[in-house]
C-alpha positions in Angstrom: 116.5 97.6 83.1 112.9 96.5 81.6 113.9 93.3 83.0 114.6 94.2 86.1 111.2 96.6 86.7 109.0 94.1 85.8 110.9 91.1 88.4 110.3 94.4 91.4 106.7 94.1 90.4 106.3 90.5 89.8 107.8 90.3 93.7 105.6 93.2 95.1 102.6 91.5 93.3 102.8 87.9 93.5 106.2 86.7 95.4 106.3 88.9 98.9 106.4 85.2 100.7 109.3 84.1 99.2 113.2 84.7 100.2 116.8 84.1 99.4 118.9 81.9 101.1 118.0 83.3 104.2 113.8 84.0 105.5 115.8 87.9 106.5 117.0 88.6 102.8 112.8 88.8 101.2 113.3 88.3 97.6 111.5 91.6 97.0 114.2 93.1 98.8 116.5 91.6 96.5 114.7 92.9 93.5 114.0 96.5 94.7 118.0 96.2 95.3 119.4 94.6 91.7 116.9 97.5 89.8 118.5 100.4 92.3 122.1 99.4 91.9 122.1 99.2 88.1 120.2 102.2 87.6 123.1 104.4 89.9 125.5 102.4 87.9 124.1 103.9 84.6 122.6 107.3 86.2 124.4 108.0 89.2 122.9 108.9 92.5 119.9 110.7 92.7 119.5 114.1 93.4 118.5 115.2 96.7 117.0 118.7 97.2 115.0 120.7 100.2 114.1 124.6 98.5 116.2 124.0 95.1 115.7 121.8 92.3 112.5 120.0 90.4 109.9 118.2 92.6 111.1 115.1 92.1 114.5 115.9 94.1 112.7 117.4 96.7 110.7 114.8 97.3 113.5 112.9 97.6 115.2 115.2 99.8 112.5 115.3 102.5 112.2 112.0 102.8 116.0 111.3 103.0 116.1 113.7 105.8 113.4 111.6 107.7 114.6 108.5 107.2 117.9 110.1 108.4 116.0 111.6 111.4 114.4 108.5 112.0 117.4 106.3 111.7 118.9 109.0 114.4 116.7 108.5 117.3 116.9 104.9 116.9 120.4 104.7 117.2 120.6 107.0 120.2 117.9 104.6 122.0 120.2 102.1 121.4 118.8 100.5 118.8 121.5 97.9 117.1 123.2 98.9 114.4 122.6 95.9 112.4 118.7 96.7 113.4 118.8 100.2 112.3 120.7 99.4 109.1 117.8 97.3 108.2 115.7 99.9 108.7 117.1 102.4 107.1 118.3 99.7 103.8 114.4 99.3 103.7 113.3 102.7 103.4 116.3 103.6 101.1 114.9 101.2 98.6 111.5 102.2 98.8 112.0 105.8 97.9 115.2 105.1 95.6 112.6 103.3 93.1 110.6 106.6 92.4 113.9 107.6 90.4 114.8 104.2 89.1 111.0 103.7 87.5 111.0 107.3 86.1 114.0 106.2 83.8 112.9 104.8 80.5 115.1 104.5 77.9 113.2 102.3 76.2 109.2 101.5 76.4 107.9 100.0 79.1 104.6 99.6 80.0 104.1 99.4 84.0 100.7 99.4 83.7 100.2 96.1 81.6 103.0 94.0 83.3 100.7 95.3 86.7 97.5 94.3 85.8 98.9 90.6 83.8 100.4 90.1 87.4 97.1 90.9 89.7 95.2 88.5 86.8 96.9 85.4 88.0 96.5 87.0 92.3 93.1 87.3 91.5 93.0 83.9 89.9 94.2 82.5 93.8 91.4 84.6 95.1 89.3 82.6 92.8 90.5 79.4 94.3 90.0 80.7 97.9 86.9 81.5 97.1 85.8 77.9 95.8 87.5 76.7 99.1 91.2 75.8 97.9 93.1 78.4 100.8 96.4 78.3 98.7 98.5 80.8 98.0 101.3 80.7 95.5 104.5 80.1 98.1 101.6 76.9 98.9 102.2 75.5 95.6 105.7 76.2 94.8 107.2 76.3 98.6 110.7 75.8 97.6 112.8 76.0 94.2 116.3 75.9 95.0 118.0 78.3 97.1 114.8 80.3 96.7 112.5 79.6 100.1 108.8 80.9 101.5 107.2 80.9 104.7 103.4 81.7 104.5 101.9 83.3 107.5 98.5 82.2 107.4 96.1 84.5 108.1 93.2 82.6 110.7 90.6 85.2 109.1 90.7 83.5 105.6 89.4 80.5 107.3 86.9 81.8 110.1 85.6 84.8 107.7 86.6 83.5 104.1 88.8 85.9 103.4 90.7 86.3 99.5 94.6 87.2 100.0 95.2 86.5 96.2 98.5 85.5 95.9 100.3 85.9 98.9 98.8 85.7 102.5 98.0 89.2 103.2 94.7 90.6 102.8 95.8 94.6 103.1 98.4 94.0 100.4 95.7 92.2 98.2 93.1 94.9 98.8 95.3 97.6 98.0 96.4 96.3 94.7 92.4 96.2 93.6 92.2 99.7 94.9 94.8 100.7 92.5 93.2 98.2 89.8 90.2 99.8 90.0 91.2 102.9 90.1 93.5 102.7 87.1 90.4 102.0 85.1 89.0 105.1 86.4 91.3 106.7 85.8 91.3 105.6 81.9 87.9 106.0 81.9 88.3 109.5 82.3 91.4 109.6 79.3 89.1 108.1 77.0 85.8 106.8 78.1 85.0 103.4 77.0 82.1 101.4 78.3 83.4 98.0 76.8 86.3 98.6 79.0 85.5 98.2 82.4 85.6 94.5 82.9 89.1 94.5 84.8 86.7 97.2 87.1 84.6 94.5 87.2 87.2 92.2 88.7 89.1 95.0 91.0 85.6 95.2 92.3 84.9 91.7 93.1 88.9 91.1 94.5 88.4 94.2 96.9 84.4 92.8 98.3 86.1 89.4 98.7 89.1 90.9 101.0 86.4 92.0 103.2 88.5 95.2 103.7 86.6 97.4 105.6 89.0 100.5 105.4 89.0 100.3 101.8 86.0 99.6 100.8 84.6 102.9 103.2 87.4 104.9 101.7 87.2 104.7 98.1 85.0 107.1 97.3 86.4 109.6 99.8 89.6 109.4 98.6 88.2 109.8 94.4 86.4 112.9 95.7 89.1 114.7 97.3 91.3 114.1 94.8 88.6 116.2 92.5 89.0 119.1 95.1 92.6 118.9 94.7 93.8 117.9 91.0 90.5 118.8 89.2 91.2 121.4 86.1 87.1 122.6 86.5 85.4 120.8 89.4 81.9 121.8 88.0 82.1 119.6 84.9 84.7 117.2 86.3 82.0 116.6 89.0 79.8 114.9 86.5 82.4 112.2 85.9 82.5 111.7 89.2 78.9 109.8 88.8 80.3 106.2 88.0 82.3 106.3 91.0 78.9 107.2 93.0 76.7 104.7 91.2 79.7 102.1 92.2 79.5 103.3 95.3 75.5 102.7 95.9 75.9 99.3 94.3 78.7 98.5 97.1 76.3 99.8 99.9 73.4 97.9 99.0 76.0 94.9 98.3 77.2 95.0 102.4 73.9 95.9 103.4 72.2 93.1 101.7 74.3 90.0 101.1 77.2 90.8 103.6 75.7 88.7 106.4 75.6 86.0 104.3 78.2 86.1 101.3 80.8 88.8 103.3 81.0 87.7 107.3 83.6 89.7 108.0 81.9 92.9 106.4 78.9 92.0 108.5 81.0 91.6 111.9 80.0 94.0 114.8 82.3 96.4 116.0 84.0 94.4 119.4 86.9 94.9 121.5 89.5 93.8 118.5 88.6 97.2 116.9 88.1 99.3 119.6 91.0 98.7 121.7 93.4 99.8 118.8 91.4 103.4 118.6 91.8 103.6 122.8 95.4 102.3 122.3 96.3 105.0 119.9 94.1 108.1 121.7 96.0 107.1 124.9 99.3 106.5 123.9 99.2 110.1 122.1 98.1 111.8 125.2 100.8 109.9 127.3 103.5 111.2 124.3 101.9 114.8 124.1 102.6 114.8 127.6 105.7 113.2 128.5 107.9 113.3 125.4 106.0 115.5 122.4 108.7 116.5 120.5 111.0 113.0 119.6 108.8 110.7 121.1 109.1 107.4 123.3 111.0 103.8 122.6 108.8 100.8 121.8 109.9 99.5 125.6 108.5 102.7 127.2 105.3 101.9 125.2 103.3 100.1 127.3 104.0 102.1 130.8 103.0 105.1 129.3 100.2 103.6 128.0 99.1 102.4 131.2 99.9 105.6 133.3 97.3 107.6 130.5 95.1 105.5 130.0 91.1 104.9 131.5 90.6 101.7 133.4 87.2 101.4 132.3 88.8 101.8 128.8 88.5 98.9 126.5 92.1 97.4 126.5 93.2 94.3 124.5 96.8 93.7 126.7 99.3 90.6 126.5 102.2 90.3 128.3 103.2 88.4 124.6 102.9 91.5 122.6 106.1 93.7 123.3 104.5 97.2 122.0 100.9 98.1 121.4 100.0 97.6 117.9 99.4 101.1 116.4 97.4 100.3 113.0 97.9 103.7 112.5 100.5 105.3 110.6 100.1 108.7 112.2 100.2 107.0 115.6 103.1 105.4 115.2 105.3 108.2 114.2 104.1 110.2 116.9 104.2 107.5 119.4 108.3 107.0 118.2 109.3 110.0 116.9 107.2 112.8 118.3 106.2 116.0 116.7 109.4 116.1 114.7 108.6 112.8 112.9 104.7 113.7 112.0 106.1 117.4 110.7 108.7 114.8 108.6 105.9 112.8 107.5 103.5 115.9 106.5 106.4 117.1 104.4 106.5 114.3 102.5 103.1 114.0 101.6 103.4 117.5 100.9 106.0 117.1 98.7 104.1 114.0 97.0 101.2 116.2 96.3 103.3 118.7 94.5 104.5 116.1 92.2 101.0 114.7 91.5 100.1 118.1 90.8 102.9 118.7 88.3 101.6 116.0 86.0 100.0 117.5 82.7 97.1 114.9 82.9 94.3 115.7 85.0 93.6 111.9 84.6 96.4 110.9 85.7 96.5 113.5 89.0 93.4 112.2 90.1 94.4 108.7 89.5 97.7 109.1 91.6 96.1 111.8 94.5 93.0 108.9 94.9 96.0 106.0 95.8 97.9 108.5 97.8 94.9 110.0 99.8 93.2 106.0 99.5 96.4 104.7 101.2 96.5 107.7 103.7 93.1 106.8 105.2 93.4 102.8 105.1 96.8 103.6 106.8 94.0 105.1 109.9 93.2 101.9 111.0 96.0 99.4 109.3 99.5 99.1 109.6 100.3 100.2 106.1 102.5 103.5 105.8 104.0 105.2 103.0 107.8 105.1 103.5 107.3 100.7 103.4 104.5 101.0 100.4 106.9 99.9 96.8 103.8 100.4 94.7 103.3 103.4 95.8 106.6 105.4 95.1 106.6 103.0 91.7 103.3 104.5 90.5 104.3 108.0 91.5 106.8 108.0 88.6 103.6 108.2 86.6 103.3 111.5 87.5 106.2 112.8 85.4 105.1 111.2 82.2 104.0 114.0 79.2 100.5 114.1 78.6 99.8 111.8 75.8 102.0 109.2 77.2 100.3 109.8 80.5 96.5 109.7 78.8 97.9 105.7 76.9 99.5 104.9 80.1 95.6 104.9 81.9 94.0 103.6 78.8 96.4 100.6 78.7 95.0 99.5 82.1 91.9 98.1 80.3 92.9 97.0 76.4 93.6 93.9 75.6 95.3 90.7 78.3 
């Protein structure tokens, strides 16, 4: 099982770009699938709860029931089966590891195999920085029946860009997030100033990415978490001073070398940005109005768009692109599943909240509620959402460690290679 949890990371980390046989069967997929099936082989399903049983099964319940509500409406748009069974084989996964990474029968340390893996993505981002733009699936394209096909992204090249080891910037970025805030995180288990070098780099990977949502959301998220998780937000507040200090040195960083070392930090705000936010604020009034409670299809998209929406508005449109891009994860569920779906969607997070909040570790709660609240906000203006996010529901089995073992799991982010 060790094995196996540490091949799901290695593929959400460093092999996302890669496949099997086939481009449609991802080799992460694969992974997430092998680790799921033996653990129901040795463990049996899940449990799956609403009002009765721990938090862990009622998490799992709630989102079951979306995905099932989800995969409902999709059918009955006439959605292909084969195209809905994707979907819903997707999410299935994604949750079902929550359970399968809580399951240790013998040690495992996530946290190490994690941060060894972002090591050699940040070592890429080192090379894309000196002006090699490769990513792992450039170097090893093929080994046998094992494939990749790198979408390039044209930013690396007109902004310089990092993606570390795969071409995706938003995946990269995220994975710093969660670097950097792991150290935090056992900074406040033990604090250690000789420790914060892998800050150092989570910090440097994250400025590189040029991610604009994260970078303005870290903080945010760190301090909310304190108004959540915190045991006494008094003297908790005072730890929250290295994570302000970072956050001056990151202002003065984009407000003095982004021009020149971070382009795409320093780009003005054009029609790219602004049409998504007039996209979204449109499309919810034309759903609101026409179909608030399930929603519209993708196909109906664009006329409803168009029969809401202010001509003088700032609109990016292509007869190419199908459905309006949403970069926003509450947009899109209300755009395709109505009120329904975003009341689906609160109670999950609910229910993720209630787990974090379980954990014996204050730590370790604020470590998990920064990710979850990070991710929430970078999922405002990206495409990222939480029922297709693997590190996510992997690092939520955190939450259910014992206190000790929680307090060593943070402090093992920054010891030692």
């Amino acid at each position: 099982m060790n094995a196996l949890k540490i091949f799901v990371l290695m593929s959400v980390v460093l092999l996302s770009d890669f496949y099997f046989i086939d481009p449609s069967i991802r080799l992460q997929t694969l992974a997430m699938a092998l680790l799921i099936a033996m653990h129901m082989r040795n463990h049996g399903m899940p449990r799956f709860t609403l009002l009765t049983g721990n938090r862990l099964s009622r998490l799992m319940g709630v989102s079951a029931w979306f995905i099932a509500y989800m995969s409902f409406i999709d059918f009955i748009r006439g959605v292909s089966l084969y195209e809905v069974g994707v979907k819903l084989l997707s999410y299935v996964l994604i949750i079902f590891l929550l359970p399968a990474f809580v399951e240790r029968n013998k040690p495992f340390s996530m946290v190490i195999w994690y941060r060894r893996f972002l090591l050699i993505s940040i070592a890429f981002a080192a090379m894309q920085v000196s002006g090699l733009h490769y990513a792992l699936g450039d170097i090893v394209p093929n080994i046998g029946i094992i494939g990749s096909n790198l979408a390039r992204e044209e930013l690396i090249d007109t902004y310089g860009r990092v993606t570390g080891a795969t071409y995706n910037t938003i995946a990269f970025s995220m994975q710093m997030v969660i670097l950097i805030l792991l150290v935090y995180g056992g900074f406040l288990a033990q604090p250690r100033k000789d420790r914060i070098h892998y800050g150092i780099l989570g910090i440097l990977g994250l400025l590189l990415s040029q991610t604009r949502a994260a970078l303005i959301g870290l903080i945010p998220a760190i301090v909310i978490s304190y108004l959540i998780f915190a045991n006494s937000r008094l003297q908790s507040a005072m730890k929250l001073v290295p994570m302000l200090t970072l956050a001056l040195g990151m202002a003065w960083v984009m407000q003095n070398l982004a021009s020149d070392y971070f382009p795409y930090l320093a780009k003005e705000i054009d029609e790219s940005d602004t049409h998504r936010f007039w996209t979204n604020w449109y499309m919810t009034l034309g759903v609101l109005n026409e179909s608030p409670l399930f929603g519209i299809s993708p196909e109906q998209a664009w006329d409803v768009y168009f029969r809401h929406a202010d001509r003088n508005a700032v609109v990016q449109y292509t007869p190419e692109m199908k459905t309006p891009t949403h970069h926003n994860q509450l947009g899109y569920y209300l755009r395709y599943y109505g009120l329904i779906g975003i009341f689906f969607l609160m109670s999950v997070y609910y229910q993720v909240l209630k787990l974090i909040n379980s954990s014996t570790s204050m730590p370790m709660r604020i470590f998990l509620g920064s990710v979850i609240i990070l991710d929430f906000l970078y999922s405002m203006t990206h495409n990222n959402k939480l029922l297709v996010s693997p590190l996510l529901w992997i690092f939520l089995s955190l939450a259910l460690l014992p206190i000790e073992k929680a307090n060593r799991t943070l402090t093992s982010a920054t010891r030692g290679v």
